[in-house]
N, C-alpha and C positions, 0 to 999 in steps of 0.2 A: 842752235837750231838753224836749219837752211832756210834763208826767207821763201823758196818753194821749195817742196818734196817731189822728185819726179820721180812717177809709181809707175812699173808694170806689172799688170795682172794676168796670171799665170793660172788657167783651169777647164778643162774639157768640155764644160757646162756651157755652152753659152748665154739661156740666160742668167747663170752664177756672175760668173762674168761682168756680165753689163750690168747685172742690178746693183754689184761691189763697186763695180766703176763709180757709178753715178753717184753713190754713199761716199766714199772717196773724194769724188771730185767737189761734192758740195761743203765738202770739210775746209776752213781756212788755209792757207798755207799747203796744199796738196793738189795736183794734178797729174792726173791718169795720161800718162803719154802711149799706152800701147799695151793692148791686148795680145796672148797668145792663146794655142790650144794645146799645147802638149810641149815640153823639155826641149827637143829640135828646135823648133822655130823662138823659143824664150831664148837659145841661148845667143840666138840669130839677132832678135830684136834689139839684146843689152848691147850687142858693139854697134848698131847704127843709132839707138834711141838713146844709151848711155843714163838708165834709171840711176836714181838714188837709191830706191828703192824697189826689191822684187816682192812681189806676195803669189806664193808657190804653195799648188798642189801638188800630193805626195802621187797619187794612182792617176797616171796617167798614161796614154796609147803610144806607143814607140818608147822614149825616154823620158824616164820618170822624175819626181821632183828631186829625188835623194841624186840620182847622177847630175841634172842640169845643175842643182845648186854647187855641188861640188866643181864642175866647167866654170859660172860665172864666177863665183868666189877669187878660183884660180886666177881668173886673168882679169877679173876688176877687183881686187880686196879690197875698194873703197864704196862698192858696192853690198847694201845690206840686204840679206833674204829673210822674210815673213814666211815661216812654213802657216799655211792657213788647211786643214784638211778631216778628217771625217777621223783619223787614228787618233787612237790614244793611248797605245801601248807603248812601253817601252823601247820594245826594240826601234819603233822608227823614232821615238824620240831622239834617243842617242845616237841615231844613223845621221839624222839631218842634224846634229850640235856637229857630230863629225866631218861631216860635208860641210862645215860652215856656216851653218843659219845661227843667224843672232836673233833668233824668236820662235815660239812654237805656239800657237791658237788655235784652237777647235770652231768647226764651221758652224756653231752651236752658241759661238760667243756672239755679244750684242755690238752692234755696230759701232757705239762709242768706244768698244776696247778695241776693235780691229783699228779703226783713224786714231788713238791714242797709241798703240803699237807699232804702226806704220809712224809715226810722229818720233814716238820712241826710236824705234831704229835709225829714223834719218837722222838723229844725233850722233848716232854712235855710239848706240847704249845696247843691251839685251830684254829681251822683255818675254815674259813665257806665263802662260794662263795660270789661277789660282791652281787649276785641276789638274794641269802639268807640271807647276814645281810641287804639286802633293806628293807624285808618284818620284816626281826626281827625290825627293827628300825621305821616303823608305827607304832610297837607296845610303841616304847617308846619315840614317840614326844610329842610335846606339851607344854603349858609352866609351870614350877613347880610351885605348890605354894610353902612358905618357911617351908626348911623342907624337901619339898619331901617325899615320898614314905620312904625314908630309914634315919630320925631324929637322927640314930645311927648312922649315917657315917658321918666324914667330907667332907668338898665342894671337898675336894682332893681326898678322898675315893671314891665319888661317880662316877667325873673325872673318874677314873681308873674301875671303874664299868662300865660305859659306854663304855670303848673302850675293857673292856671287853666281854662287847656284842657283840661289831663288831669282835669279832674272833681275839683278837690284841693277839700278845705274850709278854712278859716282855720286849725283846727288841725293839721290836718297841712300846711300852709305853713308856718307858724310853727316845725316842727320839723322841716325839709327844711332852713328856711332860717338857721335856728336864731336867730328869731325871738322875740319877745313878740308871742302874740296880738292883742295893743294896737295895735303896728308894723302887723303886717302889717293890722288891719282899717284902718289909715288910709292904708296902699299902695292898698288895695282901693277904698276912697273916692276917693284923692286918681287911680287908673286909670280911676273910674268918669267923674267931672266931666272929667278931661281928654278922654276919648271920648267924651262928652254919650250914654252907653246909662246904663240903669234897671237892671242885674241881668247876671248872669255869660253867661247866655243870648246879649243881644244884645253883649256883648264877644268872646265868640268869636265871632259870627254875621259882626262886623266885622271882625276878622281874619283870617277865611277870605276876607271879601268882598279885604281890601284884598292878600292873600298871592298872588291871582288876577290880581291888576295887575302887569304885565310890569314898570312902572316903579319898581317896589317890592322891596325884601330881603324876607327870611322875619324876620318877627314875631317868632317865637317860637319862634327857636333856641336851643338851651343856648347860654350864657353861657363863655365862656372864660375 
């Protein structure tokens, strides 16, 4: 964890905005270095402010959260985006995993799980609401056939793909699977190179893609 999280808040509301701020800011370890109002100006603020952390609306005036996160991503991928916003459909879920957000929260959540989310991603972890990986995880029930969806991974691999879908982080795999931290970041590795994706983002984003192909099991069914 970063001895400070540097956060920008990202949302048309002003006062949204500032009342997230000041929750935020009174969190240990987190400070709010800069407000925007719409995608333009976030994308503006991350190369002179250089957050750790963005926390992004999707519906927003000019350029939206799904294009802005997709710009910051591109040219800070050390930078992490918090989608925080009022949807909860699918479609934008998977837009913004595609665009790169490593988190998805509905503006509905309680203030402890946005500063634990934000906290989360300043690790370098994924984090996505109970009620979002619900709807992620319709997508990927069902029973496999053998094989599954993903012939390239072992039964372990896929394991670790799966609760990567649920938004888990290396340490809590680790003690799901009852793991060494070590193991699983080299599961995590050795899932990433065999899917040729860069980040947890595009490993789910593949999985929903490939879960959609008739010719294909469920990916990421519990293991038997």
């Amino acid at each position: 964890m970063l001895d400070r999280i540097r956060v920008l808040v990202v949302d048309d509301y002003p006062l949204f905005r500032s009342t997230l701020s000041l929750v935020l800011n009174a969190a240990p370890g987190i400070e709010v270095v800069g407000e925007a109002p719409d995608g333009t100006t976030a994308i503006a603020l991350v190369e002179t402010l250089e957050p750790d952390v963005v926390v992004m609306d999707l519906n927003m005036p000019g350029l939206d959260g799904i294009e802005a996160t997709r710009s910051i991503v591109t040219a800070r991928p050390h930078t992490g985006v918090l989608v925080l916003t009022m949807f909860d459909n699918e479609t934008a879920v998977f837009a913004a995993m595609r665009a790169g957000a490593r988190g998805y929260l509905l503006k509905g959540s309680r203030h402890q799980q946005i500063v634990r989310a934000v906290q989360v991603i300043g690790d370098g972890e994924a984090i996505f609401s109970p009620a979002i990986a619900s709807r992620m995880l319709m997508f990927f029930g069902g029973t496999p056939k053998p094989g599954g969806a993903f012939p390239e991974l072992t039964a372990r691999e896929r394991e670790v793909l799966r609760l990567i879908a649920q938004g888990k982080g290396n340490a809590s795999i680790a003690e799901k699977l009852v793991l060494s931290p070590k193991t699983v970041r080299n599961h995590v590795s050795h899932i990433f190179r065999k899917l040729q994706v860069a980040d947890r983002a595009e490993a789910i984003a593949l999985a929903r893609a490939r879960e959609t192909t008739p010719s294909h099991g469920s990916p990421l069914s519990e293991q038997q």
